[in-house]
Wavefront OBJ file of the C-alpha trace (Angstrom):
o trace
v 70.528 13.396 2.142
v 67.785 14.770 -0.119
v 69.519 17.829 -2.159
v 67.189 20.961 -3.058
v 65.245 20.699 -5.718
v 66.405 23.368 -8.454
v 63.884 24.177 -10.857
v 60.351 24.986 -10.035
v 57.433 24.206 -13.206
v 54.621 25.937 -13.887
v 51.064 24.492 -12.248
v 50.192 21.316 -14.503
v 46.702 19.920 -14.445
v 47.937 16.634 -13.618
v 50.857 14.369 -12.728
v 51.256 10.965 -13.118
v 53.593 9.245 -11.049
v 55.014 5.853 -12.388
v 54.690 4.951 -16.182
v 53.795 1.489 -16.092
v 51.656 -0.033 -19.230
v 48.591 1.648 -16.947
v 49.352 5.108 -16.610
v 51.078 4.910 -20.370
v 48.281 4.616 -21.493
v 46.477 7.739 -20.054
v 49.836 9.843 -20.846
v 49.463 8.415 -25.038
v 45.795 9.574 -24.970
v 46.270 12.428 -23.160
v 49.169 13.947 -25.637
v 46.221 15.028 -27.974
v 45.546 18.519 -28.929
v 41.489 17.669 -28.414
v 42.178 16.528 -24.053
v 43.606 20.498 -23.831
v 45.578 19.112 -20.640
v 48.915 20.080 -19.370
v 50.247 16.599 -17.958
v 53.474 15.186 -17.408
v 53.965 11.201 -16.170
v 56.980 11.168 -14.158
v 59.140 7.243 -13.718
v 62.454 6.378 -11.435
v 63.782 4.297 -13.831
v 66.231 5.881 -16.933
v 63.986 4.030 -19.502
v 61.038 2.126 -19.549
v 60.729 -1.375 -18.337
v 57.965 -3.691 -18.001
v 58.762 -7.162 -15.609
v 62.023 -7.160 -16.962
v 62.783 -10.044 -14.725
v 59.632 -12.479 -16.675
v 60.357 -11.465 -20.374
v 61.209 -15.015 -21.055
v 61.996 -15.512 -24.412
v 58.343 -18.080 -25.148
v 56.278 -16.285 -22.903
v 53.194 -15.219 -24.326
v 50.766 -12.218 -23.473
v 47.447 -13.238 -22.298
v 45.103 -10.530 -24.416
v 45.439 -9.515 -28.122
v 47.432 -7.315 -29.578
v 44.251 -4.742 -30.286
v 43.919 -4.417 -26.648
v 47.267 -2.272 -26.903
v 47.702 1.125 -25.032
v 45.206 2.980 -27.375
v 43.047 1.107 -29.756
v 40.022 0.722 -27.990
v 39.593 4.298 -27.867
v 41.373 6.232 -30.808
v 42.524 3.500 -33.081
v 44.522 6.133 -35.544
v 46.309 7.253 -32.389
v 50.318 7.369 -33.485
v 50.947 4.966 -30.411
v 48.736 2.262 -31.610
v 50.721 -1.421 -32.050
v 49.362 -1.629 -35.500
v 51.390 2.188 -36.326
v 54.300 0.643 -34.241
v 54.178 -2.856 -36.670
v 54.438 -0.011 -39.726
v 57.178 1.926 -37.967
v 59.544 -0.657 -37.483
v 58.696 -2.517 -40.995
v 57.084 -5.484 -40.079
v 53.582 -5.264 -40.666
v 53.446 -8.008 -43.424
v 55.520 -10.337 -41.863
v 53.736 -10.339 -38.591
v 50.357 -10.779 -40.507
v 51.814 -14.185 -42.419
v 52.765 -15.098 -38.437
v 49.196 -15.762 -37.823
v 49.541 -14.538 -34.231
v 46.704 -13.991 -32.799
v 48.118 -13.488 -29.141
v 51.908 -12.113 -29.216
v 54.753 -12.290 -26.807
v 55.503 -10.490 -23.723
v 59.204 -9.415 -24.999
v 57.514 -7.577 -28.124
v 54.634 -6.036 -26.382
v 57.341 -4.530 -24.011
v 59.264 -3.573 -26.974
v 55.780 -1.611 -28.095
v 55.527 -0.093 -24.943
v 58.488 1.022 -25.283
v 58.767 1.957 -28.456
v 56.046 4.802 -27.002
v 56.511 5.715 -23.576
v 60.181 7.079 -25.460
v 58.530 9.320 -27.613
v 56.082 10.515 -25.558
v 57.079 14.294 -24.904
v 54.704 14.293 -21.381
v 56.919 11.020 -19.785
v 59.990 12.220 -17.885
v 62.226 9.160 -17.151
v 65.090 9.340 -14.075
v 63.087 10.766 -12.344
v 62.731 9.329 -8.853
v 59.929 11.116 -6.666
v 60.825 11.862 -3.185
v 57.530 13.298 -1.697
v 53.958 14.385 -2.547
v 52.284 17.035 -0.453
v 49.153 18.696 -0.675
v 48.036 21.897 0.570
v 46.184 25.095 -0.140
v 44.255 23.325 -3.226
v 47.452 21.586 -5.176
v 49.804 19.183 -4.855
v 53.842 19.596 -4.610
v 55.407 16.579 -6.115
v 59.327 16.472 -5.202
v 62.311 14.756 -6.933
v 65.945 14.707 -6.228
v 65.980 17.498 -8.757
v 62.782 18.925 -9.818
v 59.908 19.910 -8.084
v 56.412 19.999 -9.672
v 52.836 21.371 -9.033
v 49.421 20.147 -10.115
v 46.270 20.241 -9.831
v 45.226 16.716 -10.049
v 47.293 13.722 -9.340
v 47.560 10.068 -11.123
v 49.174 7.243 -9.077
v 50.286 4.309 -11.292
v 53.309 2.790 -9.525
v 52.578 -0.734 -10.066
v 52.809 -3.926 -7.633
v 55.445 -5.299 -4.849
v 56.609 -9.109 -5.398
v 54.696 -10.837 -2.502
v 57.351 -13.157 -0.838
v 55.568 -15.436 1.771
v 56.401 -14.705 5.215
v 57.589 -18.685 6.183
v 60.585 -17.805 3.318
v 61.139 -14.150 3.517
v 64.551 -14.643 5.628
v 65.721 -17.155 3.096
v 65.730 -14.281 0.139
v 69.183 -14.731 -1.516
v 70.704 -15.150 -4.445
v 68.970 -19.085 -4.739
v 65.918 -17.904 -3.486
v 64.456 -14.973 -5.363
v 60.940 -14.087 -6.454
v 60.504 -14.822 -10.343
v 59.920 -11.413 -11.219
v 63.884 -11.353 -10.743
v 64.566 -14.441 -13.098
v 65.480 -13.218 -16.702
v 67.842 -10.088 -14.789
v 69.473 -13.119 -12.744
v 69.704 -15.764 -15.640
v 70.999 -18.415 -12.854
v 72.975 -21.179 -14.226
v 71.066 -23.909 -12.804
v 72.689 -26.925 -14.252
v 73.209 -29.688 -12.027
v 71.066 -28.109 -9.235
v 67.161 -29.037 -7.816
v 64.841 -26.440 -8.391
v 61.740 -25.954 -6.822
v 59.209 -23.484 -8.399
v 56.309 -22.240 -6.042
v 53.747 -21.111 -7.848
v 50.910 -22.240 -9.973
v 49.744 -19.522 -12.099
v 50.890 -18.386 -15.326
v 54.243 -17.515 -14.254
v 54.755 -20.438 -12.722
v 54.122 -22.064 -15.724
v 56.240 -20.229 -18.214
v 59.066 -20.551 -15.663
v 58.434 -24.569 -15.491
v 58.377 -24.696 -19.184
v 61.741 -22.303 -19.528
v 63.393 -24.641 -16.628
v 61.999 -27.690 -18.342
v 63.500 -26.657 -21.648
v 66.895 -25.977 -20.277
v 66.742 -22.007 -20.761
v 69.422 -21.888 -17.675
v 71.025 -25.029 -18.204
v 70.182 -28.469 -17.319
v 68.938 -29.115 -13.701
v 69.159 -31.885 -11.769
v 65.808 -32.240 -10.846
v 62.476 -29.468 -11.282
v 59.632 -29.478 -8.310
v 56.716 -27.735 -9.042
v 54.434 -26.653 -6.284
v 51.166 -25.555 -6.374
v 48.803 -24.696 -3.589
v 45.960 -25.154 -6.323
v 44.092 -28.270 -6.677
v 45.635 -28.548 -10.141
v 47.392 -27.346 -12.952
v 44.381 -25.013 -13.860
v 44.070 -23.346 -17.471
v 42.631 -20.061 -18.408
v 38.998 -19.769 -19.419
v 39.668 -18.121 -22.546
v 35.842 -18.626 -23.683
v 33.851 -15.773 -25.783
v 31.093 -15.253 -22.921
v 33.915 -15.414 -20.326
v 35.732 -12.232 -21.923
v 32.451 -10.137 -21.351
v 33.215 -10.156 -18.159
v 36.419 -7.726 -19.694
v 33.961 -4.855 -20.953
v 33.024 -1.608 -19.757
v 29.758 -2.583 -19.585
v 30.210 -5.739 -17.007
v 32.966 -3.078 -15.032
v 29.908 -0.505 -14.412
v 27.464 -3.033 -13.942
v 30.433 -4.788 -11.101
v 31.092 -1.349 -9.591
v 27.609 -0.634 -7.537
v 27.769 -4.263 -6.196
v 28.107 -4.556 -2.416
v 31.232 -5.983 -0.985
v 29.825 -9.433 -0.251
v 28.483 -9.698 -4.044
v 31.537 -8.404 -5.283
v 33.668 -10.922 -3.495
v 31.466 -13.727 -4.598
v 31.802 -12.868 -7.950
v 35.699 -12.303 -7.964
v 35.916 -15.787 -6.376
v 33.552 -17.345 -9.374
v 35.300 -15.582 -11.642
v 39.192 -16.209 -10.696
v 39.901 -18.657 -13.884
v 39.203 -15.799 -16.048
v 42.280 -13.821 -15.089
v 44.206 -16.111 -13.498
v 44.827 -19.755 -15.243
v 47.396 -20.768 -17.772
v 46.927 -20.554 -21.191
v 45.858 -23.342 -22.907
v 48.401 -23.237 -25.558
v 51.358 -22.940 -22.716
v 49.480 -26.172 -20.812
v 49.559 -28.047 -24.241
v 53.233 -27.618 -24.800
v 54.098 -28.309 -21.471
v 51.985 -31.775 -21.116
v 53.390 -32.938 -24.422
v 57.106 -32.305 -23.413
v 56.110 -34.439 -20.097
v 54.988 -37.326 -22.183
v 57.523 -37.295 -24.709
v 60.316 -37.004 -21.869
v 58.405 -39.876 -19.902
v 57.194 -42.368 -22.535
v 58.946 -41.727 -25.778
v 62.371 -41.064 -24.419
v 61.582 -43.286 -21.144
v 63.730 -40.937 -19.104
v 64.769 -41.677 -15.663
v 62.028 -39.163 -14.055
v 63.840 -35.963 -12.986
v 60.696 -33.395 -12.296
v 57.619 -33.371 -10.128
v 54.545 -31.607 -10.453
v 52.500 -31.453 -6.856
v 49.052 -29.533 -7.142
v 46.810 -29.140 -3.934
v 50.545 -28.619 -1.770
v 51.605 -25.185 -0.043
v 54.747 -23.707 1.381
v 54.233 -23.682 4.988
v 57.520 -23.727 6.320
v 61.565 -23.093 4.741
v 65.132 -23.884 6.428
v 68.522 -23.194 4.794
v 70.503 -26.003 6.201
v 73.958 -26.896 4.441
v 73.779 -25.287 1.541
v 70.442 -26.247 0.595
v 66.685 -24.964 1.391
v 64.774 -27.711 3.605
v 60.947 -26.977 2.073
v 57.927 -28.056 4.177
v 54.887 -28.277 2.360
v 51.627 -29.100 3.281
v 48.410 -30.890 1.355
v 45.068 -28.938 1.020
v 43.155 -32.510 1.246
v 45.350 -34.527 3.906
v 46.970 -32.058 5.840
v 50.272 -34.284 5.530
v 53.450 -32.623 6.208
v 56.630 -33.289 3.047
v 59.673 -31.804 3.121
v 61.924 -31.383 0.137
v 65.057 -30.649 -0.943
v 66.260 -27.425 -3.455
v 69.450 -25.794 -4.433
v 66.955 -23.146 -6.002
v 64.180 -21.563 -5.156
v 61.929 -19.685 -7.736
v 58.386 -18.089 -6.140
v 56.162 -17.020 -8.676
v 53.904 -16.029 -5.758
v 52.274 -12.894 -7.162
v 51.987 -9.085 -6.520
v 50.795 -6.807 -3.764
v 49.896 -3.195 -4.293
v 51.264 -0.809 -1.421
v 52.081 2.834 -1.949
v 55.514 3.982 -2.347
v 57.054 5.896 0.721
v 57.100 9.038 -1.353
v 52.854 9.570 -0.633
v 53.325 8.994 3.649
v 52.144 12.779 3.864
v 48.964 12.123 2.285
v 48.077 8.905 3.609
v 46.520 10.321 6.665
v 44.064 12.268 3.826
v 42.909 9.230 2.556
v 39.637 6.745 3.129
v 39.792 3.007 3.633
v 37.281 0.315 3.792
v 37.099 -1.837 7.177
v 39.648 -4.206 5.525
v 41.953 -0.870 4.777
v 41.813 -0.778 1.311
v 41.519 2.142 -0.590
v 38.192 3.398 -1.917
v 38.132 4.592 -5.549
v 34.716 6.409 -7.572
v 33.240 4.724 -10.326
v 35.967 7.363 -12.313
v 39.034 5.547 -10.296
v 38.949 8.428 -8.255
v 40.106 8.312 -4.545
v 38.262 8.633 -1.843
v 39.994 11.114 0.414
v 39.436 14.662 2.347
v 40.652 16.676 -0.725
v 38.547 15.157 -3.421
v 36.015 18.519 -3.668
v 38.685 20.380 -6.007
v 41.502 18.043 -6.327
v 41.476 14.727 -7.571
v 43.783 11.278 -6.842
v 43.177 8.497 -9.759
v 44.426 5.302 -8.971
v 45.436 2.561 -11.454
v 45.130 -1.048 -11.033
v 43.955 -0.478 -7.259
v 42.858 -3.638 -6.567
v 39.791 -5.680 -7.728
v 37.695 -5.389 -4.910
v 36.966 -1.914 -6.716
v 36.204 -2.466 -10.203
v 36.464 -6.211 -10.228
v 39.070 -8.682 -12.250
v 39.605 -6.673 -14.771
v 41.295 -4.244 -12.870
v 44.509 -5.225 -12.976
v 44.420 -6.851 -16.612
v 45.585 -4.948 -19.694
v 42.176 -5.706 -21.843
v 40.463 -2.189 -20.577
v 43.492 -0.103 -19.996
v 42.560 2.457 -22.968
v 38.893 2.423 -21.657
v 39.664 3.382 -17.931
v 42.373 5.843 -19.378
v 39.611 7.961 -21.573
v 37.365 7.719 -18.134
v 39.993 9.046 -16.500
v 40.478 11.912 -18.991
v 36.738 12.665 -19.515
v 36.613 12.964 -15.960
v 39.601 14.856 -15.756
v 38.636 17.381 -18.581
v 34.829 17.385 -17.323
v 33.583 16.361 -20.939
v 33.705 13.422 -23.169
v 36.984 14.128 -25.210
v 36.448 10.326 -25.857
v 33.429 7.932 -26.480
v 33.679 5.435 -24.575
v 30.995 3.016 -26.255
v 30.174 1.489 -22.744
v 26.578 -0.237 -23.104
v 28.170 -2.708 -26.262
v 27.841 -6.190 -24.785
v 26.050 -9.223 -25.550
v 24.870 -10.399 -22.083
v 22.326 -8.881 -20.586
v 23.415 -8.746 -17.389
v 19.970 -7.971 -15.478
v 21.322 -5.482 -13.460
v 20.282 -1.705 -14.314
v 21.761 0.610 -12.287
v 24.043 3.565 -12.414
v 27.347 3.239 -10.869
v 27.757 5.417 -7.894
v 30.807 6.238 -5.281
v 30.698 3.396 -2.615
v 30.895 5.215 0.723
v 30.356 2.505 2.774
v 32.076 1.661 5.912
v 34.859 3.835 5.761
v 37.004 5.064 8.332
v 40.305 7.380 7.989
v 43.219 5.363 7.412
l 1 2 3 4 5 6 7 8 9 10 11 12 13 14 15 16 17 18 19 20 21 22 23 24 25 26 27 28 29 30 31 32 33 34 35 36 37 38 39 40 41 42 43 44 45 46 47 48 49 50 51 52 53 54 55 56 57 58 59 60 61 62 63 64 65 66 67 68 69 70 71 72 73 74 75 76 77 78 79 80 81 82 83 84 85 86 87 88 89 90 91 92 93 94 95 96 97 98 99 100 101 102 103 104 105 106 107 108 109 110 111 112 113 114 115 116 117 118 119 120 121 122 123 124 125 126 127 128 129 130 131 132 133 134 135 136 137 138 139 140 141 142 143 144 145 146 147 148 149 150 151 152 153 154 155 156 157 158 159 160 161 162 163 164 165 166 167 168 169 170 171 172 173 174 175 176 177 178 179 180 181 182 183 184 185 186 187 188 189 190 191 192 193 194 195 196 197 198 199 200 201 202 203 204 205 206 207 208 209 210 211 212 213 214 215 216 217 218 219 220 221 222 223 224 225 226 227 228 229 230 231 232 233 234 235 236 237 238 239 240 241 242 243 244 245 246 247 248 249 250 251 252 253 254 255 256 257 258 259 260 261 262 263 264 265 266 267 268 269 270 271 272 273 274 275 276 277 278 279 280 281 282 283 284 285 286 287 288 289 290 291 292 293 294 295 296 297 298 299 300 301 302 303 304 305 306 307 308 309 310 311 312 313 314 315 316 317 318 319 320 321 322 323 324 325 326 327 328 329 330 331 332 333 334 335 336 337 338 339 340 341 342 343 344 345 346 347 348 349 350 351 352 353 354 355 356 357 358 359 360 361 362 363 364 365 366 367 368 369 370 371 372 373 374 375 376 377 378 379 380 381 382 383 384 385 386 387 388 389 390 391 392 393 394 395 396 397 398 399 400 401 402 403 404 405 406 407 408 409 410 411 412 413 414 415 416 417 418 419 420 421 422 423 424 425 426 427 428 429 430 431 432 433 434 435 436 437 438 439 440 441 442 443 444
C-alpha cells in the first residue's frame, strides 16, 4: 500500500523523471545560473546506473568521448569528461592512451561521477503517479510529492524478450542486459547467444574469451544476413547533426521510414575494431591452434520457436533464404535482442491526454515536445522517443547535449544556448523549416 506522501515542494518549472545519460544531460545544462529554471530530475534507483548488466570489462562506446553530456554545447561546463579526466588526475595518462573511442565502464563512471553532484538529481526516489490538472502537474513518490509546470520524461527502454521464449525466462535464459549483474559460471555448458548487433558481439567476444569460464560450446545466432559492421565513415556521421535531425523531422512517414531503413548500419553494426578482434581470435583458435571446433556463428537464422526439455532449452531456428527448420541444443541462453520504449505505469492517468500516430506511437514537436490535450500552457518533452520522430539519431548519445539546449531554449522561451544548427558539409537539398507533424492522429 502506497503511504502518504509527507512533504509538499514549492511549484518547479520542470521535472524530469528518470536520469538516464538523456535527461542527465538536460539536468547538467540546466544547473546554470544563465537557464533561470527551477528543475529537479527525479530516479528510482539509490545511485546512478547505466546498463549495469553490459559494462563488460572490453566493451567499447560507439561515439567519442567529446560527445559527452555537455560539450557540444558549453564545453567549460564543470560536467564536461575533459573536467572529469582533471578531477580524478588522469588527464595525461589518458592522452598517452591514444583513445580515440573509450569504454563503456568509464563513460558510466563519468556519468556518474556527475549525475552525484548534481544538486537538481534526487536519487531513491521511485515515482508512483503523475497527474495533471488545473494547469500543472502532481508528480507522487512513496514520500514526496512534487508540482511543476512542465514535465521531462526520460525513463529509458524495456529489454525486448521475443514472445516464442518469454516463458523460458530463468536464471539460463536471461536478456543480456542482465549479464555482468548475473556473472554466470558457464564453464562446461553450451551457450547460445541471440543476437547480432553490437551486444551480441561484445557478449560473443567476452564468452569467447572465457570472461565466465570456459564453455563447452558458443552458438551465435543472428537473424541478419551477416556479421554486419558499423559504418563509421565521415559522410555517414552527418547524418548525427542537428542539421540532418531538422532537415529528417518535416519528412513524411513513408520518407522517414525509407530513410531509417537505408540508414540502419549507421547506428546499428559492430564496430570495426570489435569485428577485427573477434575474426582474428576465430582464426588463431581454428588454424594456428587447430582446435577441435567448439563455436558456431549462423547469420541469416532466427529464433522462431524454444522448449525447455530436461534441463536444457530445445532452440528452433529458422533461415531467412531457405526457410529450413534447425533445432539446437543450450544450457544457456543469452538474448541480446534489443530495447522497447513503453511508459512506466506511474503516467496511466495521462495517457488518455496524449496523441498517437495510426501505428500508436507518440507524436513529439520538432522541440521533443508531446503532442497531447495540455500542450497550450504545459509542456511533456520526451527523450529518446523513438526514431520514427527525429530519425536514428534519436536514441544515440552523439546529439544528447544538442536536443538538451533545444529542450531548454524551448523551455526558457529564448536561446540560453546556441545551438550552431546549419554547420554541416552536405547539402542536403531540402530547405524547409521543421514544423509539428499533426498528421493522422487519433487519441490514444
Amino acid at each position: 500500500m502506497m503511504t502518504t506522501p509527507q512533504k509538499l515542494d514549492p511549484m518547479l518549472d520542470c521535472i524530469g523523471i528518470g536520469l538516464g545519460p538523456f535527461n542527465l544531460s538536460i539536468a547538467a545544462l540546466a544547473d546554470q545560473d544563465k537557464t533561470q529554471l527551477s528543475t529537479r530530475f527525479l530516479e528510482r534507483k539509490p545511485s546512478f546506473s547505466w546498463h549495469p548488466g553490459l559494462l563488460l570489462s572490453d566493451a567499447k562506446m560507439q561515439t567519442s568521448f567529446l560527445k559527452d553530456l555537455v560539450t557540444a554545447i558549453d564545453p567549460t561546463s564543470q560536467y564536461s569528461f575533459l573536467n572529469y579526466l582533471v578531477t580524478q588526475q588522469k588527464f595525461y595518462p589518458f592522452c598517452a592512451s591514444g583513445q580515440s573511442v573509450i569504454s563503456r565502464l568509464e563513460f558510466s563512471d563519468y556519468l556518474a561521477w556527475t549525475a552525484h553532484q548534481l544538486p537538481n538529481a534526487q536519487f531513491d526516489c521511485n515515482v508512483k503517479n503523475v497527474e495533471y490538472k488545473d494547469g500543472q502537474f502532481t508528480v507522487s513518490s512513496e514520500n514526496d510529492t512534487f508540482t511543476s509546470e512542465h514535465l521531462i520524461i526520460g525513463t529509458g527502454m524495456q529489454a525486448y524478450v521475443p514472445e516464442c521464449i518469454k516463458g523460458q525466462l530463468s536464471s539460463t535464459c536471461f536478456h543480456a542486459s542482465e549479464l555482468a549483474l548475473r556473472a554466470p559460471d558457464l564453464t562446461g555448458k553450451r551457450v547460445a547467444i541471440i543476437g547480432g548487433g553490437q551486444t551480441g558481439a561484445d557478449i560473443f567476444q567476452h564468452t569467447f574469451d572465457q570472461h565466465f569460464g570456459k564453455p563447452a560450446h558458443i552458438e551465435w545466432i543472428t537473424r541478419r544476413p551477416n556479421i554486419e559492421q558499423l559504418d563509421e565513415g565521415c559522410f555517414t556521421d552527418q547524418y548525427f547533426m542537428p542539421d540532418y535531425v531538422n532537415h529528417f523531422y518535416p519528412l513524411d512517414q513513408k520518407s522517414k521510414q525509407q530513410e531509417i531503413t537505408h540508414q540502419k548500419l549507421s547506428s546499428d553494426g559492430v564496430t570495426s575494431d570489435c569485428l577485427q578482434n573477434i575474426y582474428q581470435r576465430l582464426y588463431h583458435d581454428k588454424y594456428v591452434l587447430r582446435n577441435t571446433k567448439w563455436w558456431a556463428i549462423k547469420p541469416h537464422q532466427t529464433l522462431v520457436g524454444s522448449q525447455y526439455r530436461n534441463g536444457s532449452y530445445q532452440l528452433e531456428i529458422q533461415h531467412g533464404l531457405n526457410k529450413t527448420v534447425d533445432n539446437i541444443q543450450a544450457d544457456v541462453v543469452i538474448l541480446c535482442t534489443g530495447f522497447t520504449h513503453d511508459l512506466p505505469a506511474c503516467f496511466d492517468n495521462l495517457k488518455h491526454l496524449m496523441i498517437t500516430d495510426q501505428h500508436n506511437r507518440l507524436i513529439l514537436s520538432s522541440d521533443y515536445c508531446l503532442q497531447w490535450k495540455g500542450m497550450q500552457t504545459n509542456h511533456i518533452y520526451i527523450v529518446n522517443s523513438g526514431t520514427h520522430n527525429h530519425g536514428i539519431a534519436e536514441p544515440q548519445l552523439s546529439l544528447a547535449a544538442w536536443r538538451a539546449a533545444k529542450i531548454i531554449n524551448h523551455l526558457t522561451q529564448r536561446s540560453v544556448y546556441p545551438l550552431a544548427e546549419n554547420q554541416n558539409i552536405l547539402d542536403w537539398g531540402l530547405d524547409v523549416e521543421p514544423q509539428h507533424d499533426l498528421a493522422a492522429v487519433s487519441s490514444m
